[in-house]
DSSP file (Angstrom, degrees, kcal/mol; ACC not computed):
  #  RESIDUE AA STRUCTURE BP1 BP2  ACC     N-H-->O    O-->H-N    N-H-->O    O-->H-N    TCO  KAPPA ALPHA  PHI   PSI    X-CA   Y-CA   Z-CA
    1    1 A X     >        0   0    0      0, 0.0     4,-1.7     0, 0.0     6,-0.3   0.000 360.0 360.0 360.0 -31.4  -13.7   -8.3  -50.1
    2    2 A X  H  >  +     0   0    0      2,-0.1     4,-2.1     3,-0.1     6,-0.1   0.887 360.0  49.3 -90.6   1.9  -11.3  -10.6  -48.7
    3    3 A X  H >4 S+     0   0    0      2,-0.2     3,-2.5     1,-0.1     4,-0.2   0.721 114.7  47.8 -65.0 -77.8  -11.7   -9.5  -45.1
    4    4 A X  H 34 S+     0   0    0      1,-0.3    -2,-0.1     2,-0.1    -1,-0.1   0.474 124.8  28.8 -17.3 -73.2  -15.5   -9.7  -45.4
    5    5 A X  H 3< S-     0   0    0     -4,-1.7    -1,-0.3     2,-0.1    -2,-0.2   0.404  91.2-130.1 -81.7  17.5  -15.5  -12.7  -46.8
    6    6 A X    <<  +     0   0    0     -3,-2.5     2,-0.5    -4,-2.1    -2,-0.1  -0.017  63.8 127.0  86.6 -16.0  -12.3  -15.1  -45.7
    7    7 A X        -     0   0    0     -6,-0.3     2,-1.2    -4,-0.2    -1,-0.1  -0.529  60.0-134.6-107.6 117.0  -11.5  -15.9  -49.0
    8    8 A X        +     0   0    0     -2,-0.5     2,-0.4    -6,-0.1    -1,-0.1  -0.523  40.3 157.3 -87.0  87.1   -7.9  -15.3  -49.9
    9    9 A X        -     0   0    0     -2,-1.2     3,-0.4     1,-0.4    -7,-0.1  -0.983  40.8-158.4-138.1 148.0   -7.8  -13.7  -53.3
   10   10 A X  S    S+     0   0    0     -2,-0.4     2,-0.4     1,-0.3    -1,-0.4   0.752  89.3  13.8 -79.8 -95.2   -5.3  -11.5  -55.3
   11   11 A X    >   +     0   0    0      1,-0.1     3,-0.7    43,-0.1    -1,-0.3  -0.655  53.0 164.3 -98.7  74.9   -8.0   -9.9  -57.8
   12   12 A X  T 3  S+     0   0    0     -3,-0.4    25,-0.1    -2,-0.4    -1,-0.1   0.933  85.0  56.4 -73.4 -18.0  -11.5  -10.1  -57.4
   13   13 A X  T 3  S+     0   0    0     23,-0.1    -1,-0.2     2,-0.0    22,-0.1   0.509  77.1 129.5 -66.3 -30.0  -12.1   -7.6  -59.7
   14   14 A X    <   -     0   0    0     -3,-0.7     3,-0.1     1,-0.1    39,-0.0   0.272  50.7-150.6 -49.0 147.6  -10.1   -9.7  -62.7
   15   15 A X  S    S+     0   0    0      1,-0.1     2,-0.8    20,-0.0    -1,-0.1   0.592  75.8  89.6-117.9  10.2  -12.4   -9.7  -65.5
   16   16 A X        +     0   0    0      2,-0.0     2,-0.2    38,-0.0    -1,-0.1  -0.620  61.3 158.8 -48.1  52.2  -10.8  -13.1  -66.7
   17   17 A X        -     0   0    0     -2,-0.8     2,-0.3    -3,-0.1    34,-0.0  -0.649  27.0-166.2-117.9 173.4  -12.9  -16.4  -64.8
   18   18 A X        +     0   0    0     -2,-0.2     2,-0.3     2,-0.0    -2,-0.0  -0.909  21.0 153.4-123.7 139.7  -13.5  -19.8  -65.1
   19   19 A X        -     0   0    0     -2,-0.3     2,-0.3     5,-0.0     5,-0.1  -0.982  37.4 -79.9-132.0-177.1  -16.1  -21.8  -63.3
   20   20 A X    >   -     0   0    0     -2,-0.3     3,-2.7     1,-0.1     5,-0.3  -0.765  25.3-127.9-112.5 173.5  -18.3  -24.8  -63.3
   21   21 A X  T >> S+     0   0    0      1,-0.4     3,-2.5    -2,-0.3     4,-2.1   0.876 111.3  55.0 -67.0 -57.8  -21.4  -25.3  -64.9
   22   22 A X  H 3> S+     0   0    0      1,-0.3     4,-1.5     2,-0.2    -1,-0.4   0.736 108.6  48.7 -48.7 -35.4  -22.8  -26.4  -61.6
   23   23 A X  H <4 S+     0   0    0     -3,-2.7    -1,-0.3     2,-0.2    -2,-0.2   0.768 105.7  54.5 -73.3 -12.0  -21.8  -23.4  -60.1
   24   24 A X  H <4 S+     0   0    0     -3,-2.5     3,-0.4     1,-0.2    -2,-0.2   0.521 108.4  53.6 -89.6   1.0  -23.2  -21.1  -62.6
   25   25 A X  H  < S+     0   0    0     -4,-2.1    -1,-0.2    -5,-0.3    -2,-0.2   0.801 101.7  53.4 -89.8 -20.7  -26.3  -22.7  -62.2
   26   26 A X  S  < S+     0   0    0     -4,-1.5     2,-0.5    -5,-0.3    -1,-0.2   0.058 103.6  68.3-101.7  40.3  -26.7  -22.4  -58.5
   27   27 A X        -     0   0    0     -3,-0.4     2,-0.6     2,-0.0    14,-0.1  -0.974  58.4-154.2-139.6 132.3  -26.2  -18.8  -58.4
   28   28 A X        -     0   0    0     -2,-0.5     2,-0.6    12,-0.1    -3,-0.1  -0.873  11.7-166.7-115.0 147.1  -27.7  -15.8  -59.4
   29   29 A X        -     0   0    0     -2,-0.6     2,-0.3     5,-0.0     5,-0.1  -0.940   5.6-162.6-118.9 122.4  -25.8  -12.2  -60.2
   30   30 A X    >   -     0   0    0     -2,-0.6     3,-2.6     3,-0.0     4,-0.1  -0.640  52.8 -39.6 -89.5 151.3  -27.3   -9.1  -60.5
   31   31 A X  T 3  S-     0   0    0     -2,-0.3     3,-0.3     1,-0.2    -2,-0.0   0.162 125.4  -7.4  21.1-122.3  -25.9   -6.0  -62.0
   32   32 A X  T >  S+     0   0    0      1,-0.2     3,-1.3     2,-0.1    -1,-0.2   0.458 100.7 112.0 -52.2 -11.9  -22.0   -5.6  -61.0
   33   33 A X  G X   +     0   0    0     -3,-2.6     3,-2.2     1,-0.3    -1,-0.2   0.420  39.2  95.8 -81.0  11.3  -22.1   -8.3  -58.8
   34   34 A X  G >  S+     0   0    0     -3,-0.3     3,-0.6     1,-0.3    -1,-0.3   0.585  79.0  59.5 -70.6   0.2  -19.8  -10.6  -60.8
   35   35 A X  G <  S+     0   0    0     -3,-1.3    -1,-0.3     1,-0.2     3,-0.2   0.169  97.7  63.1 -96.6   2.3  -16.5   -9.6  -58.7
   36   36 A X  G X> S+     0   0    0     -3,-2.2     4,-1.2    -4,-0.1     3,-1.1   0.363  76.0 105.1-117.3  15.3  -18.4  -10.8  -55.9
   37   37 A X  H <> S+     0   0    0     -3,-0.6     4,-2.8     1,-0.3    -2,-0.1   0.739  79.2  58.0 -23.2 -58.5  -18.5  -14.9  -57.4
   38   38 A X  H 3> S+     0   0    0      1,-0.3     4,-1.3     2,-0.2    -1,-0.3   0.714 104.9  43.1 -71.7 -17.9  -16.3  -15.9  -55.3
   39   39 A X  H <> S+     0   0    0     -3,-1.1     4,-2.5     1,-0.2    -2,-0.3   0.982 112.7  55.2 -76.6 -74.2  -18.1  -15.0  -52.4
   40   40 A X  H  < S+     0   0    0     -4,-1.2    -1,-0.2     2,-0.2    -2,-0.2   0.707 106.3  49.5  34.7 -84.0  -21.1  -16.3  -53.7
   41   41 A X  H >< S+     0   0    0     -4,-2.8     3,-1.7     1,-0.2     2,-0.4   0.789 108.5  55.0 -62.1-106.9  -19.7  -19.6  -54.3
   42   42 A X  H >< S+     0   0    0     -4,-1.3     3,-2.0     4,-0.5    -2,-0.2   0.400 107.3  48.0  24.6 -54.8  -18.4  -19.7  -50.9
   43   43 A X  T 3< S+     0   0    0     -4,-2.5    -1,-0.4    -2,-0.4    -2,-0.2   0.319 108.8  52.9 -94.5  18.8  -21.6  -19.0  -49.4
   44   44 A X  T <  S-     0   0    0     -3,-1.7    -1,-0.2    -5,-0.2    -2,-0.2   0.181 126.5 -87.5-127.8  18.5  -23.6  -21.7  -51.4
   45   45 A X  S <  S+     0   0    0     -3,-2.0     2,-0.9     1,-0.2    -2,-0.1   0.646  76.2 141.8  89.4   5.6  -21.3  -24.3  -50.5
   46   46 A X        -     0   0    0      1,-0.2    -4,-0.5    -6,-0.1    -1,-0.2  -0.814  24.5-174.1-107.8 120.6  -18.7  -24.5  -52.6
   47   47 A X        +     0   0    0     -2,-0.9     2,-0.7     1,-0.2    -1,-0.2   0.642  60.7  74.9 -81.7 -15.3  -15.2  -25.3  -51.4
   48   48 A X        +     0   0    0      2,-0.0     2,-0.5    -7,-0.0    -1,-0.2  -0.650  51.1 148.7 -80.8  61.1  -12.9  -25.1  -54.1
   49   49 A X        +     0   0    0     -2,-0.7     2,-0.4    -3,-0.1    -2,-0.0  -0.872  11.0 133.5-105.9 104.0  -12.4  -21.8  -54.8
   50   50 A X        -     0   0    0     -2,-0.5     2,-0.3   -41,-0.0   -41,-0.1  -0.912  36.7-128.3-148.0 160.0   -8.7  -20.5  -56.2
   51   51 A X        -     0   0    0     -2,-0.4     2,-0.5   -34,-0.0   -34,-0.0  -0.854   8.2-132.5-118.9 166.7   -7.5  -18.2  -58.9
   52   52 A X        -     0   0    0     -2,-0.3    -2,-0.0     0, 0.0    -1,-0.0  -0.972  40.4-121.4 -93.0  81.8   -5.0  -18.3  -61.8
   53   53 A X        -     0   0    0     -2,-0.5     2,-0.2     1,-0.1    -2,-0.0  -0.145  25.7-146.2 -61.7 132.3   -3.3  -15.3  -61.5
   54   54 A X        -     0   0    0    -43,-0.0     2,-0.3   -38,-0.0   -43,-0.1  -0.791   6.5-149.0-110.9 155.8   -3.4  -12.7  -64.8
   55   55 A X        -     0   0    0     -2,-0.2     2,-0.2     0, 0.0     0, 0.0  -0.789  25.9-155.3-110.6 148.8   -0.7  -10.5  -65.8
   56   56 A X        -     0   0    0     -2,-0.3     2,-0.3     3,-0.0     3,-0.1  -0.497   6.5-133.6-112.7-161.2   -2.5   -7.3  -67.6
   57   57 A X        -     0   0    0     -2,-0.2     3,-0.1     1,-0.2     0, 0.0  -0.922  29.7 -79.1-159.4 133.6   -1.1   -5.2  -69.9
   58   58 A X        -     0   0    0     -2,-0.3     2,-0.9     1,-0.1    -1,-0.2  -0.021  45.6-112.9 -26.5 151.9   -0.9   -1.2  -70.3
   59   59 A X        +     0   0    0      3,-0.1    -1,-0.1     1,-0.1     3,-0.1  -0.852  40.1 175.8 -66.2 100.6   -3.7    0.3  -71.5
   60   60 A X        +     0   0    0     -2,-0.9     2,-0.2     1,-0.1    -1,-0.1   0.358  69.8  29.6 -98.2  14.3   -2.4    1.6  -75.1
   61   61 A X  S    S+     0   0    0      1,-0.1    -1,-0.1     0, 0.0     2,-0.1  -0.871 104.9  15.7-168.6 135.9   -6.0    3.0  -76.3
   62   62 A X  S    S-     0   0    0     -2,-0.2     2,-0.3    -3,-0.1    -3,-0.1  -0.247  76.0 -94.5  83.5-163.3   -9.3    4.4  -74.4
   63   63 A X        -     0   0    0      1,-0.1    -1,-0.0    -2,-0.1     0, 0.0  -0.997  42.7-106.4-151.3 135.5   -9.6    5.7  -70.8
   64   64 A X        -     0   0    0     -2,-0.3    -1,-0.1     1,-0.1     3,-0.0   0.258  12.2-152.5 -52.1-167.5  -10.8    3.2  -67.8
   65   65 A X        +     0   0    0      2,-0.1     2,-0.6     0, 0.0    -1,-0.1   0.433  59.7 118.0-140.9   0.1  -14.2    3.6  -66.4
   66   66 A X        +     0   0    0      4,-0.1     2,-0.2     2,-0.1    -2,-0.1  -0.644  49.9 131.5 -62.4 107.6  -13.1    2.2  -63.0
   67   67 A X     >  -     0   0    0     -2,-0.6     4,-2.0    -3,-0.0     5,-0.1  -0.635  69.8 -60.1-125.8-160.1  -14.0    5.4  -60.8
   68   68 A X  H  > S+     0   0    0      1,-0.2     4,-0.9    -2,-0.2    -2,-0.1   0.595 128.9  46.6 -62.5 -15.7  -15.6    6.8  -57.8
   69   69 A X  H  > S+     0   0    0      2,-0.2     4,-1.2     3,-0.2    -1,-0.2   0.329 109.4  49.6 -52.8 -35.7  -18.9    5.7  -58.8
   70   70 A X  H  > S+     0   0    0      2,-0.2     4,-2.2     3,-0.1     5,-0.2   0.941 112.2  54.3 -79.8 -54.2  -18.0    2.0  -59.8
   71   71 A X  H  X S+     0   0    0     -4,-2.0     4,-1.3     1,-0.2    -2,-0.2   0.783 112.0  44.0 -80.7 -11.6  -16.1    1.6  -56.3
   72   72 A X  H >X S+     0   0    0     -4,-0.9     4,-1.1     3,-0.2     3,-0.8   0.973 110.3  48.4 -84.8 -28.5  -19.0    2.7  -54.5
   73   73 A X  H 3X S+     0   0    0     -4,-1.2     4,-1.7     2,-0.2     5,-0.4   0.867 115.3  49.5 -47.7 -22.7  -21.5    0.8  -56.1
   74   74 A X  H 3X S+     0   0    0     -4,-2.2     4,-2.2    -5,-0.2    -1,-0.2   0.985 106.7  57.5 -54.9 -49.6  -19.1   -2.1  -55.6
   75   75 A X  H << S+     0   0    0     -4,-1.3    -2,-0.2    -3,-0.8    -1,-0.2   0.810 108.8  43.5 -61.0 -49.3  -18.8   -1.2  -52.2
   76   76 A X  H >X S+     0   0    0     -4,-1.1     4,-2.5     1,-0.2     3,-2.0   0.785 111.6  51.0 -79.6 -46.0  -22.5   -1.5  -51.7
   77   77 A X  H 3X S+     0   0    0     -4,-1.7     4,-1.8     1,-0.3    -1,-0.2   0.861 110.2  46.8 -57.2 -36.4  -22.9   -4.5  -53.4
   78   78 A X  H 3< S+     0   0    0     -4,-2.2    -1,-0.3    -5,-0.4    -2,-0.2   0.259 111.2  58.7 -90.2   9.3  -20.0   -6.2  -51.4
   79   79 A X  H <> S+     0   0    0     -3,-2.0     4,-0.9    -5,-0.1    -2,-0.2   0.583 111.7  41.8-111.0 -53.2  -22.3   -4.3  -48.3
   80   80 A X  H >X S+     0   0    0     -4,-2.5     4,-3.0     2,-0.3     3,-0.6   0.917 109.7  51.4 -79.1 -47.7  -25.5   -6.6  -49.5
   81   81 A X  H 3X S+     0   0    0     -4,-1.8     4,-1.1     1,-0.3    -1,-0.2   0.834 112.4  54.2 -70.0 -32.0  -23.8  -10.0  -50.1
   82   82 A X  H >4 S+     0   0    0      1,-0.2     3,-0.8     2,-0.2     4,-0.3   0.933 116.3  31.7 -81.4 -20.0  -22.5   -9.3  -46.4
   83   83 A X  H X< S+     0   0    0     -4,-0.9     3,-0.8    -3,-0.6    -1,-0.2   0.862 119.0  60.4-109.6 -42.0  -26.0   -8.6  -44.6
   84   84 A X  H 3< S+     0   0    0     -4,-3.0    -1,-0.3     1,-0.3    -2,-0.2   0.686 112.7  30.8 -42.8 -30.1  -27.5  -11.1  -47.0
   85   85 A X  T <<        0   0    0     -4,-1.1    -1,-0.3    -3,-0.8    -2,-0.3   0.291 360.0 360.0-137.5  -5.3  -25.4  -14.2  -46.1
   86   86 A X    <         0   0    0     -3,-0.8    -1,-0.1    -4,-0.3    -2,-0.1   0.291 360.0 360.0 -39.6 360.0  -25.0  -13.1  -42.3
């Protein structure tokens, strides 16, 4: 994500954000496509874009659900934002 889009970020993926209301109003997200915000923002004109870095913590209960199937649909979605905004 950041070659594709320029934008210099540890964790897109974090499921932690902030933004403002004016940017969640000039955007729309479909399905998964909230790891792709920043990008988003970026490409609707907004310049301020930075993260807060989060420390996680072990997983002490369940089992993830990040697999092969989440990173390609990711993949594809971060495939659409690029052809879209080309």
């Amino acid at each position: 994500a950041r070659k594709v889009s320029g934008i210099r970020l540890h964790d897109f993926n974090c499921g932690l954000k902030a933004y403002k209301r004016s940017l969640a109003q000039s955007i729309e997200v479909y399905n998964d496509m909230h790891r792709y915000i920043p990008i988003l923002a970026k490409d609707a004109g907004f310049k301020q874009i930075g993260e807060k870095e989060v420390r996680h913590q072990a997983r002490k209960y369940g089992k993830s659900k990040f697999g092969a199937d989440r990173f390609v649909n990711g993949y594809l979605d971060l495939l659409t934002i690029w052809f879209l905004n080309k």
